[in-house]
VOGU-3710 file (C-alpha; in Angstrom, 3 decimals, decimal comma):
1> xxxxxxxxxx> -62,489/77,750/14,277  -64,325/79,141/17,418  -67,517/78,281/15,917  -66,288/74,070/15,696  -64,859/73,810/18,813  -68,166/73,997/21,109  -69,750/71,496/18,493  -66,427/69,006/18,976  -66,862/69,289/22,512  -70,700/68,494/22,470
11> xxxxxxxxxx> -69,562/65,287/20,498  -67,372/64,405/22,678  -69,508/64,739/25,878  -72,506/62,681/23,783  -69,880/59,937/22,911  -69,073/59,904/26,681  -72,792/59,680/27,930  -73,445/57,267/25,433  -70,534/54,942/26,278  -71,677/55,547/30,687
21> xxxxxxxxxx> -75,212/54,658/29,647  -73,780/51,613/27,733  -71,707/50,447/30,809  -74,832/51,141/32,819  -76,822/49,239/30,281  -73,777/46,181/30,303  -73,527/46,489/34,137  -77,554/45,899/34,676  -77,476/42,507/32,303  -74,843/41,293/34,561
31> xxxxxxxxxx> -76,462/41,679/37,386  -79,837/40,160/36,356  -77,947/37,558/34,776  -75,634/36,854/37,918  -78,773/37,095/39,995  -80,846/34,296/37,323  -77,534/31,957/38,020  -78,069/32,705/41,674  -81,482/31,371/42,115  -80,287/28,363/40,133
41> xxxxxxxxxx> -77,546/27,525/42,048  -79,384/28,223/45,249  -82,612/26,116/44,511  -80,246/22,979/42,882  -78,428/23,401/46,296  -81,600/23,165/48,320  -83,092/20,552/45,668  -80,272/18,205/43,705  -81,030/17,006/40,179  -80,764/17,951/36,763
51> xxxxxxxxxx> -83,561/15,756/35,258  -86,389/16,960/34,029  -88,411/15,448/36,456  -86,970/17,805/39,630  -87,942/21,439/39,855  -88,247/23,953/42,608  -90,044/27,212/42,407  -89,477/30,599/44,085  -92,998/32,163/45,317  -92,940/35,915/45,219
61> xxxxxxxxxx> -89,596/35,832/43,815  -87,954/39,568/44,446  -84,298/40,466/43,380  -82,612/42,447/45,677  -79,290/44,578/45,859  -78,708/46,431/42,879  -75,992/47,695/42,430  -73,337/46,315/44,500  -74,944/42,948/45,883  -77,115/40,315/44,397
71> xxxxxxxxxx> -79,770/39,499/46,771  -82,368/36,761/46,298  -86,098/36,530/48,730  -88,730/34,347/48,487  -91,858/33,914/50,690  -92,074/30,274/49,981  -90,281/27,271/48,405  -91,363/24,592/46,558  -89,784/21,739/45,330  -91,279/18,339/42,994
81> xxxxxxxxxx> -89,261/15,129/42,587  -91,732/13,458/39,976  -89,502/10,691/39,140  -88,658/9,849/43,111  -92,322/11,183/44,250  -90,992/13,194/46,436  -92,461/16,794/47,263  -91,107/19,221/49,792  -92,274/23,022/51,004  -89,877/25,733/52,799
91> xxxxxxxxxx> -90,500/28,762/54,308  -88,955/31,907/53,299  -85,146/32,010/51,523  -83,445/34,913/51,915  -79,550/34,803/49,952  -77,132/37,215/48,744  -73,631/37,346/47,081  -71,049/40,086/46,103  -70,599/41,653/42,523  -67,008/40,893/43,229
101> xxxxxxxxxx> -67,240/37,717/44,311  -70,702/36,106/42,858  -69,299/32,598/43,097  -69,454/32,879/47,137  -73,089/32,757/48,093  -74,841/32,623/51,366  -78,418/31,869/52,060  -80,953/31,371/55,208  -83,920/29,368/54,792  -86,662/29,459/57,369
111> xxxxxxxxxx> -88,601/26,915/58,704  -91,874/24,986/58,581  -90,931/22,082/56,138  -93,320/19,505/54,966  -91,737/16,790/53,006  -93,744/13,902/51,469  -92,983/10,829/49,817  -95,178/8,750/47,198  -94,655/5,414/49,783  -96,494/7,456/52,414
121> xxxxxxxxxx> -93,911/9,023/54,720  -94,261/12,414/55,609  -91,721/14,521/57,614  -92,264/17,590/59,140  -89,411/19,946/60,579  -88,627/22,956/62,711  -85,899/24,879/63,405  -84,349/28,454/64,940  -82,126/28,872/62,384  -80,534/27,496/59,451
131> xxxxxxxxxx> -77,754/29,354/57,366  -75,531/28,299/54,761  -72,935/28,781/52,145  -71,854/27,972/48,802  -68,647/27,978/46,514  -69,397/27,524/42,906  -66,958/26,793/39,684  -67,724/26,375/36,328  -69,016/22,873/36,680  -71,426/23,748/39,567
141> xxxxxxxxxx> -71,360/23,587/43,386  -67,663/23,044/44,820  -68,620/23,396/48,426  -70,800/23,829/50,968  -71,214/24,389/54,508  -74,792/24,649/56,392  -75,775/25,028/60,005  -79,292/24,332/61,834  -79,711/25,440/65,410  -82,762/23,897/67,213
151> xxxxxxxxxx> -83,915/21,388/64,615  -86,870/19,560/65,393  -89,007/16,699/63,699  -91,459/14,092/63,268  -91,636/11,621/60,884  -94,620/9,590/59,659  -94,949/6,138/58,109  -97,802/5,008/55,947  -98,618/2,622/58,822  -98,585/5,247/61,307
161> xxxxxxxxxx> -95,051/4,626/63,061  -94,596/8,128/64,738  -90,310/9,266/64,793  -89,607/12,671/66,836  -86,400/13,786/66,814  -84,301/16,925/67,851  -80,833/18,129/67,778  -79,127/21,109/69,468  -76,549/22,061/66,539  -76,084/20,274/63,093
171> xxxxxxxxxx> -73,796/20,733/60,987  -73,161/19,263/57,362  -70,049/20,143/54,876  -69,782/19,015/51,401  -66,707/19,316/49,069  -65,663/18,498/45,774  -61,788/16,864/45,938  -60,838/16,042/42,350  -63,691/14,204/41,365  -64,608/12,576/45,187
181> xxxxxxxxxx> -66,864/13,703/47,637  -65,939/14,671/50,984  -68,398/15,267/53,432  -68,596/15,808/57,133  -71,491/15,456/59,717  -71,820/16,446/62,951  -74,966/16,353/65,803  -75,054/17,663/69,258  -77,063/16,627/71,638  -79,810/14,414/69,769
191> xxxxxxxxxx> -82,296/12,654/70,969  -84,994/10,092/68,990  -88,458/9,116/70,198  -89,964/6,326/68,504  -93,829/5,602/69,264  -94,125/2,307/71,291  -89,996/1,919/72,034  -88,120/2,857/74,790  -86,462/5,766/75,573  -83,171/6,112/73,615
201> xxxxxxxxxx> -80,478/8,195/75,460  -79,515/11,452/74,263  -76,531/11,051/71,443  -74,142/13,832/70,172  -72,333/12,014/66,586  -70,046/12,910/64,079  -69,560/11,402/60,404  -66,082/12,153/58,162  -66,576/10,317/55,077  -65,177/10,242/51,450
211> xxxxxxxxxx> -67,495/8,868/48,787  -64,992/7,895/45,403  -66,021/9,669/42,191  -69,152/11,184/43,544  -68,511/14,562/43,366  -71,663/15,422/41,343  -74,020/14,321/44,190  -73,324/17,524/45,626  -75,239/19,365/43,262  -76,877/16,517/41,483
221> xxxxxxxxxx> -75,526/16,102/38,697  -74,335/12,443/39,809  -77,845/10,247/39,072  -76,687/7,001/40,552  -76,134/8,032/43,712  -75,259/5,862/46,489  -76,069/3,140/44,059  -72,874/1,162/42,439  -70,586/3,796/44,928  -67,746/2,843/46,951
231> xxxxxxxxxx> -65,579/4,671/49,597  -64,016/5,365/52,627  -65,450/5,982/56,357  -62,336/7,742/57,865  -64,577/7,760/61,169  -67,706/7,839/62,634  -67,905/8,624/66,196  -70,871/8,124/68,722  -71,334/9,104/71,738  -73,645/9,088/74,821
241> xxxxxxxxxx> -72,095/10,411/77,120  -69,926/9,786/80,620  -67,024/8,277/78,198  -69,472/5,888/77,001  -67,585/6,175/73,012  -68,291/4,367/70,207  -66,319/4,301/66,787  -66,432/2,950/63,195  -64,245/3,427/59,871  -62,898/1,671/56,746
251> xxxxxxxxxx> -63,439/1,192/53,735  -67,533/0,311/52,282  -69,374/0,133/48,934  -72,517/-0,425/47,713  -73,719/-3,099/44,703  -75,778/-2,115/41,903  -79,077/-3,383/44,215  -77,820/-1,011/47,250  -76,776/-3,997/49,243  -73,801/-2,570/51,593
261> xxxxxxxxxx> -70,016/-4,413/51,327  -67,150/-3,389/53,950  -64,881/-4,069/56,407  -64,923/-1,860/59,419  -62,471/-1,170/62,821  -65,412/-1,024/65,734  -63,974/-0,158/68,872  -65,988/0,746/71,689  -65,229/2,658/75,187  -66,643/1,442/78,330
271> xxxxxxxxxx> -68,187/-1,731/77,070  -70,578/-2,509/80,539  -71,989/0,930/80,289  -72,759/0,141/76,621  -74,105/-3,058/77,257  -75,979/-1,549/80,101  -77,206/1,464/77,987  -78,639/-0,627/74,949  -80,043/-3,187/77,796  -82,443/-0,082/79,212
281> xxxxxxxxxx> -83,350/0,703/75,384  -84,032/-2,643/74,397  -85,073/-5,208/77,630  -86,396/-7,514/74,693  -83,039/-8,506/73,927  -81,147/-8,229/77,329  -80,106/-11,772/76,635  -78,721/-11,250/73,091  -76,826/-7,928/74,376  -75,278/-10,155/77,436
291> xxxxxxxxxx> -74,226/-12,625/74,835  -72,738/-10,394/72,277  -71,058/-8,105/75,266  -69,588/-11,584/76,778  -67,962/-12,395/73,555  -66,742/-8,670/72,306  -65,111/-8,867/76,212  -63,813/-12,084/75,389  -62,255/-11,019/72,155  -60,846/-7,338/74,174
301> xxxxxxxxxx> -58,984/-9,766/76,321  -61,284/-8,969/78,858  -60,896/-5,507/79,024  -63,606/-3,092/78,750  -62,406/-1,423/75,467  -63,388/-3,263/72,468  -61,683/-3,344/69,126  -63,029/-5,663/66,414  -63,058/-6,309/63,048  -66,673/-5,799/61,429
311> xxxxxxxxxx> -67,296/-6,965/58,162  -70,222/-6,819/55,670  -71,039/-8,569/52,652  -73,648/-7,657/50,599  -75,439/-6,497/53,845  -74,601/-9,417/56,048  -72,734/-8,619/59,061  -70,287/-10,438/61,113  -67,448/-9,838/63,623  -64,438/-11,000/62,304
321> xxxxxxxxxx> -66,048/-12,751/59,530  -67,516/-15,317/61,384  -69,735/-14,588/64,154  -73,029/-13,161/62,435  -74,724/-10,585/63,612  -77,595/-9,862/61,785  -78,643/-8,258/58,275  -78,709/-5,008/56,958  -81,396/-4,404/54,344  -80,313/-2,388/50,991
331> x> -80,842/1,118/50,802
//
Protein backbone atom coordinates (compact mmCIF):
# COMPACT_ATOMS: atom_id res chain seq x y z
CA UNK A 1 0.00 0.00 0.00
CA UNK A 2 2.96 2.44 0.71
CA UNK A 3 4.52 1.42 -2.41
CA UNK A 4 0.97 2.75 -4.63
CA UNK A 5 0.44 5.72 -2.97
CA UNK A 6 3.59 7.84 -4.32
CA UNK A 7 2.68 6.37 -7.87
CA UNK A 8 -1.26 7.68 -7.32
CA UNK A 9 0.05 10.86 -6.36
CA UNK A 10 2.47 11.19 -9.42
CA UNK A 11 -0.79 10.53 -11.52
CA UNK A 12 -2.50 12.84 -10.07
CA UNK A 13 0.06 15.73 -10.29
CA UNK A 14 0.61 14.60 -14.29
CA UNK A 15 -3.25 14.76 -14.77
CA UNK A 16 -3.03 18.25 -13.16
CA UNK A 17 -0.06 19.57 -15.37
CA UNK A 18 -1.59 18.15 -18.22
CA UNK A 19 -5.03 19.74 -17.71
CA UNK A 20 -2.79 23.64 -16.74
CA UNK A 21 -0.88 23.07 -19.96
CA UNK A 22 -4.26 22.39 -21.73
CA UNK A 23 -5.84 25.64 -20.30
CA UNK A 24 -2.59 27.31 -21.25
CA UNK A 25 -2.81 25.69 -24.62
CA UNK A 26 -6.98 26.79 -24.79
CA UNK A 27 -6.11 30.23 -23.29
CA UNK A 28 -3.29 31.03 -26.16
CA UNK A 29 -5.95 30.08 -29.18
CA UNK A 30 -8.17 32.57 -27.66
CA UNK A 31 -6.07 35.08 -27.62
CA UNK A 32 -4.66 34.75 -31.17
CA UNK A 33 -8.04 34.21 -32.24
CA UNK A 34 -9.51 37.35 -30.31
CA UNK A 35 -6.51 39.25 -31.57
CA UNK A 36 -7.24 37.84 -35.66
CA UNK A 37 -11.02 39.29 -34.95
CA UNK A 38 -9.33 42.42 -33.70
CA UNK A 39 -7.45 43.39 -36.72
CA UNK A 40 -10.63 42.64 -38.64
CA UNK A 41 -12.79 44.68 -36.89
CA UNK A 42 -10.24 47.43 -36.65
CA UNK A 43 -9.24 47.58 -40.44
CA UNK A 44 -13.32 47.19 -41.59
CA UNK A 45 -13.67 50.17 -39.11
CA UNK A 46 -10.94 52.19 -40.74
CA UNK A 47 -12.00 50.73 -44.32
CA UNK A 48 -16.01 49.72 -44.71
CA UNK A 49 -16.97 46.90 -47.08
CA UNK A 50 -17.37 43.38 -47.25
CA UNK A 51 -16.92 42.84 -51.04
CA UNK A 52 -14.32 41.31 -52.40
CA UNK A 53 -13.15 44.16 -54.06
CA UNK A 54 -12.09 46.21 -50.54
CA UNK A 55 -9.09 45.09 -48.55
CA UNK A 56 -6.70 46.72 -46.18
CA UNK A 57 -3.40 45.36 -45.11
CA UNK A 58 -1.39 45.66 -41.88
CA UNK A 59 2.52 46.29 -42.70
CA UNK A 60 4.74 44.81 -40.06
CA UNK A 61 1.82 43.47 -38.36
CA UNK A 62 2.99 42.64 -34.49
CA UNK A 63 0.52 41.25 -31.79
CA UNK A 64 0.96 42.62 -28.64
CA UNK A 65 -0.23 41.93 -24.93
CA UNK A 66 -0.22 38.47 -24.13
CA UNK A 67 -1.62 37.53 -21.61
CA UNK A 68 -4.01 39.91 -20.25
CA UNK A 69 -4.52 42.48 -23.25
CA UNK A 70 -4.81 42.11 -26.94
CA UNK A 71 -2.75 44.67 -28.54
CA UNK A 72 -2.54 45.29 -32.29
CA UNK A 73 0.70 47.71 -34.16
CA UNK A 74 1.32 48.34 -37.47
CA UNK A 75 3.94 50.61 -39.16
CA UNK A 76 1.73 51.30 -42.06
CA UNK A 77 -1.82 50.92 -43.47
CA UNK A 78 -3.05 50.21 -46.59
CA UNK A 79 -6.26 50.10 -47.93
CA UNK A 80 -7.72 49.22 -51.97
CA UNK A 81 -11.30 49.99 -53.03
CA UNK A 82 -11.03 48.23 -56.58
CA UNK A 83 -14.60 48.44 -57.32
CA UNK A 84 -14.85 52.42 -56.20
CA UNK A 85 -11.00 53.05 -57.30
CA UNK A 86 -10.29 54.32 -54.39
CA UNK A 87 -6.79 53.78 -52.57
CA UNK A 88 -5.77 55.20 -49.25
CA UNK A 89 -2.30 54.94 -46.98
CA UNK A 90 -2.06 55.56 -43.00
CA UNK A 91 0.59 55.85 -40.83
CA UNK A 92 1.10 53.72 -37.92
CA UNK A 93 -2.13 51.96 -35.89
CA UNK A 94 -1.57 51.22 -32.64
CA UNK A 95 -5.05 49.36 -30.76
CA UNK A 96 -5.69 47.30 -27.85
CA UNK A 97 -8.65 45.64 -25.98
CA UNK A 98 -9.17 43.67 -22.66
CA UNK A 99 -9.38 39.75 -22.32
CA UNK A 100 -12.41 40.62 -20.32
CA UNK A 101 -13.92 42.81 -22.38
CA UNK A 102 -12.60 42.12 -26.18
CA UNK A 103 -15.74 43.62 -27.67
CA UNK A 104 -14.54 47.27 -26.39
CA UNK A 105 -11.63 48.27 -28.55
CA UNK A 106 -9.63 51.39 -28.82
CA UNK A 107 -7.21 52.38 -31.47
CA UNK A 108 -4.87 55.54 -32.54
CA UNK A 109 -3.93 55.95 -35.99
CA UNK A 110 -1.20 58.36 -36.95
CA UNK A 111 -0.97 60.58 -39.61
CA UNK A 112 0.31 61.24 -43.12
CA UNK A 113 -2.73 60.03 -45.26
CA UNK A 114 -2.74 59.94 -48.97
CA UNK A 115 -6.04 59.10 -50.42
CA UNK A 116 -6.62 58.78 -54.20
CA UNK A 117 -9.45 58.37 -56.35
CA UNK A 118 -9.64 56.75 -60.00
CA UNK A 119 -11.48 60.37 -61.25
CA UNK A 120 -8.24 62.10 -60.23
CA UNK A 121 -8.72 63.61 -56.78
CA UNK A 122 -6.19 63.18 -54.37
CA UNK A 123 -6.39 64.22 -50.65
CA UNK A 124 -3.76 64.51 -48.40
CA UNK A 125 -4.17 64.92 -44.48
CA UNK A 126 -2.45 65.77 -41.23
CA UNK A 127 -3.20 65.65 -37.91
CA UNK A 128 -1.86 65.72 -33.94
CA UNK A 129 -3.87 63.15 -32.95
CA UNK A 130 -6.59 60.91 -33.75
CA UNK A 131 -8.04 58.23 -31.25
CA UNK A 132 -10.97 56.16 -31.31
CA UNK A 133 -13.24 53.50 -30.05
CA UNK A 134 -15.32 50.68 -30.90
CA UNK A 135 -18.27 48.49 -29.48
CA UNK A 136 -18.80 45.32 -31.35
CA UNK A 137 -21.83 42.55 -31.22
CA UNK A 138 -22.26 39.61 -33.00
CA UNK A 139 -23.33 41.25 -36.19
CA UNK A 140 -20.31 43.66 -36.29
CA UNK A 141 -19.59 47.26 -35.25
CA UNK A 142 -22.41 48.72 -32.81
CA UNK A 143 -20.65 51.96 -32.12
CA UNK A 144 -18.15 54.20 -32.49
CA UNK A 145 -16.69 57.29 -31.33
CA UNK A 146 -13.38 59.01 -32.91
CA UNK A 147 -11.58 62.24 -32.23
CA UNK A 148 -8.91 64.27 -34.46
CA UNK A 149 -7.11 67.19 -32.91
CA UNK A 150 -5.32 69.49 -35.44
CA UNK A 151 -6.56 68.03 -38.71
CA UNK A 152 -5.25 69.48 -41.69
CA UNK A 153 -5.75 69.01 -45.58
CA UNK A 154 -5.56 69.62 -49.13
CA UNK A 155 -7.47 68.33 -51.67
CA UNK A 156 -6.72 68.00 -55.40
CA UNK A 157 -8.92 67.84 -58.49
CA UNK A 158 -7.93 66.31 -61.77
CA UNK A 159 -8.11 69.88 -63.13
CA UNK A 160 -5.97 71.21 -60.54
CA UNK A 161 -8.64 73.00 -58.16
CA UNK A 162 -6.47 73.26 -54.92
CA UNK A 163 -9.03 72.80 -51.32
CA UNK A 164 -7.03 73.43 -47.88
CA UNK A 165 -8.79 72.93 -45.02
CA UNK A 166 -8.24 72.69 -41.15
CA UNK A 167 -10.17 72.11 -38.07
CA UNK A 168 -9.27 72.55 -34.38
CA UNK A 169 -11.31 69.43 -32.90
CA UNK A 170 -13.54 66.88 -34.86
CA UNK A 171 -15.48 64.71 -33.67
CA UNK A 172 -17.68 61.88 -35.35
CA UNK A 173 -20.07 59.18 -33.44
CA UNK A 174 -21.75 56.37 -35.08
CA UNK A 175 -24.44 54.03 -33.56
CA UNK A 176 -26.48 51.26 -34.42
CA UNK A 177 -30.38 51.94 -33.00
CA UNK A 178 -32.42 48.89 -34.02
CA UNK A 179 -31.59 48.71 -37.45
CA UNK A 180 -31.01 52.88 -38.06
CA UNK A 181 -28.06 54.79 -38.02
CA UNK A 182 -27.41 57.52 -35.76
CA UNK A 183 -24.62 59.62 -36.22
CA UNK A 184 -23.30 62.86 -34.88
CA UNK A 185 -20.73 65.44 -36.25
CA UNK A 186 -19.14 68.09 -34.82
CA UNK A 187 -16.16 70.83 -36.09
CA UNK A 188 -14.51 73.55 -34.22
CA UNK A 189 -13.07 76.18 -35.55
CA UNK A 190 -12.75 75.32 -39.43
CA UNK A 191 -11.66 77.13 -41.93
CA UNK A 192 -11.61 76.30 -46.06
CA UNK A 193 -9.30 77.84 -48.64
CA UNK A 194 -10.24 77.33 -52.07
CA UNK A 195 -7.56 78.38 -54.87
CA UNK A 196 -8.88 81.49 -56.78
CA UNK A 197 -12.09 82.24 -54.15
CA UNK A 198 -12.32 84.42 -51.47
CA UNK A 199 -11.64 84.04 -48.12
CA UNK A 200 -14.37 82.03 -46.32
CA UNK A 201 -14.73 82.92 -42.56
CA UNK A 202 -13.76 80.59 -40.00
CA UNK A 203 -16.91 78.06 -39.18
CA UNK A 204 -17.33 75.80 -36.05
CA UNK A 205 -20.62 73.11 -37.20
CA UNK A 206 -22.39 70.41 -35.82
CA UNK A 207 -24.51 67.54 -37.64
CA UNK A 208 -27.20 65.12 -35.51
CA UNK A 209 -28.65 62.94 -38.03
CA UNK A 210 -30.58 59.58 -38.24
CA UNK A 211 -30.26 57.66 -41.49
CA UNK A 212 -33.52 54.83 -41.54
CA UNK A 213 -32.39 51.21 -41.90
CA UNK A 214 -28.78 51.96 -42.47
CA UNK A 215 -27.25 50.53 -39.74
CA UNK A 216 -24.79 48.39 -41.77
CA UNK A 217 -23.02 51.49 -43.24
CA UNK A 218 -21.28 51.62 -40.12
CA UNK A 219 -19.24 48.78 -40.76
CA UNK A 220 -20.13 48.22 -44.35
CA UNK A 221 -22.04 45.76 -44.58
CA UNK A 222 -24.92 48.12 -46.05
CA UNK A 223 -23.75 48.32 -50.08
CA UNK A 224 -26.27 50.87 -51.18
CA UNK A 225 -25.35 53.42 -49.17
CA UNK A 226 -26.70 56.78 -49.31
CA UNK A 227 -28.29 55.55 -52.46
CA UNK A 228 -32.29 54.72 -52.25
CA UNK A 229 -31.87 56.01 -48.18
CA UNK A 230 -34.15 58.19 -46.42
CA UNK A 231 -34.08 59.93 -42.95
CA UNK A 232 -34.16 62.45 -40.56
CA UNK A 233 -31.85 65.72 -39.97
CA UNK A 234 -32.80 66.41 -36.27
CA UNK A 235 -30.34 69.51 -36.74
CA UNK A 236 -27.58 70.90 -38.29
CA UNK A 237 -26.14 73.92 -36.82
CA UNK A 238 -23.61 76.51 -38.35
CA UNK A 239 -21.98 78.96 -37.08
CA UNK A 240 -19.53 81.87 -37.69
CA UNK A 241 -19.39 83.48 -35.08
CA UNK A 242 -20.62 86.92 -33.09
CA UNK A 243 -24.29 85.18 -32.97
CA UNK A 244 -24.16 85.00 -36.59
CA UNK A 245 -26.32 81.15 -36.33
CA UNK A 246 -27.52 79.23 -38.88
CA UNK A 247 -29.84 76.04 -38.65
CA UNK A 248 -31.39 73.21 -40.73
CA UNK A 249 -33.52 69.90 -39.95
CA UNK A 250 -36.32 67.63 -41.22
CA UNK A 251 -36.89 65.02 -42.79
CA UNK A 252 -34.64 64.07 -46.49
CA UNK A 253 -34.11 61.06 -48.79
CA UNK A 254 -32.33 60.19 -51.58
CA UNK A 255 -33.73 58.41 -55.12
CA UNK A 256 -32.20 55.49 -56.59
CA UNK A 257 -29.94 58.17 -58.94
CA UNK A 258 -28.76 60.08 -55.57
CA UNK A 259 -30.92 63.02 -56.41
CA UNK A 260 -31.78 64.62 -52.78
CA UNK A 261 -35.84 64.98 -51.70
CA UNK A 262 -36.80 66.98 -48.35
CA UNK A 263 -38.38 69.47 -46.64
CA UNK A 264 -36.32 71.45 -44.23
CA UNK A 265 -37.00 74.31 -41.16
CA UNK A 266 -34.01 77.02 -42.11
CA UNK A 267 -33.86 79.59 -39.65
CA UNK A 268 -31.14 81.90 -39.49
CA UNK A 269 -29.76 84.43 -36.63
CA UNK A 270 -28.71 87.83 -37.48
CA UNK A 271 -29.75 87.86 -41.08
CA UNK A 272 -27.62 91.42 -42.16
CA UNK A 273 -24.51 89.94 -40.74
CA UNK A 274 -25.24 86.84 -42.87
CA UNK A 275 -26.02 88.64 -45.80
CA UNK A 276 -23.03 90.76 -45.12
CA UNK A 277 -20.74 87.70 -44.43
CA UNK A 278 -21.62 85.68 -47.71
CA UNK A 279 -21.46 89.30 -49.59
CA UNK A 280 -17.42 89.51 -48.55
CA UNK A 281 -17.12 85.68 -49.71
CA UNK A 282 -18.87 86.02 -52.79
CA UNK A 283 -18.90 89.99 -54.32
CA UNK A 284 -19.96 88.14 -57.66
CA UNK A 285 -23.29 87.73 -56.40
CA UNK A 286 -23.79 90.75 -53.98
CA UNK A 287 -26.90 91.40 -56.00
CA UNK A 288 -28.44 87.89 -55.77
CA UNK A 289 -27.57 87.82 -51.83
CA UNK A 290 -29.40 91.45 -51.49
CA UNK A 291 -32.30 89.93 -53.31
CA UNK A 292 -32.65 86.70 -51.52
CA UNK A 293 -31.86 88.60 -47.95
CA UNK A 294 -34.75 91.27 -48.99
CA UNK A 295 -37.21 88.54 -49.45
CA UNK A 296 -36.16 85.98 -46.41
CA UNK A 297 -36.63 89.65 -44.35
CA UNK A 298 -39.76 90.05 -46.00
CA UNK A 299 -41.03 86.62 -45.19
CA UNK A 300 -39.41 87.11 -41.10
CA UNK A 301 -41.81 89.97 -40.97
CA UNK A 302 -39.00 92.07 -41.16
CA UNK A 303 -37.15 90.94 -38.43
CA UNK A 304 -33.68 89.84 -38.57
CA UNK A 305 -34.33 86.15 -37.58
CA UNK A 306 -35.38 84.06 -40.39
CA UNK A 307 -37.49 80.96 -40.32
CA UNK A 308 -38.49 79.32 -43.62
CA UNK A 309 -39.62 76.44 -45.08
CA UNK A 310 -36.93 74.81 -47.54
CA UNK A 311 -37.91 72.22 -49.72
CA UNK A 312 -36.16 69.91 -52.25
CA UNK A 313 -37.29 67.77 -54.89
CA UNK A 314 -35.22 65.57 -56.55
CA UNK A 315 -32.41 68.19 -55.94
CA UNK A 316 -34.33 71.31 -56.81
CA UNK A 317 -34.58 73.77 -54.15
CA UNK A 318 -37.08 76.31 -53.24
CA UNK A 319 -38.30 78.36 -50.24
CA UNK A 320 -41.60 77.51 -49.49
CA UNK A 321 -42.07 75.61 -52.57
CA UNK A 322 -42.09 78.31 -54.78
CA UNK A 323 -39.33 80.66 -54.90
CA UNK A 324 -36.35 78.59 -56.54
CA UNK A 325 -33.23 78.77 -55.49
CA UNK A 326 -31.02 76.85 -57.38
CA UNK A 327 -30.04 73.02 -57.96
CA UNK A 328 -28.31 70.60 -56.11
CA UNK A 329 -26.50 67.99 -58.20
CA UNK A 330 -26.86 64.11 -57.06
CA UNK A 331 -24.36 62.65 -55.00
Amino acid sequence: MAASSPSRSGRKFWWLGCIILLVIALYTSGWFYAAAQLKTTVLKAIAPGNTAGVSAECADIDFRGYPFRIGLFCSKVDVDDNVNGVSASFGELRSAAQVYAPGHIVWELDAPAEIRTAHGLTLNAEWANLQSSLITKLKGIDRSSTIIDGLKGTAVSQTGQTINFDAAHTEIHLRQNNGDLDGAISLKDSNTAIKDWPAFPKLSASADVTLAGKAGMIDGSDQKGLYGASGELRKVVADIGDGKVMTLSGPFSFDEEGYLSGKFKLEIEQLGPWRDSVKQTFPEIAKTVDTAAKLLKALAGGGDKVSVDLVVARGNATVGGFIPLGSIPPI
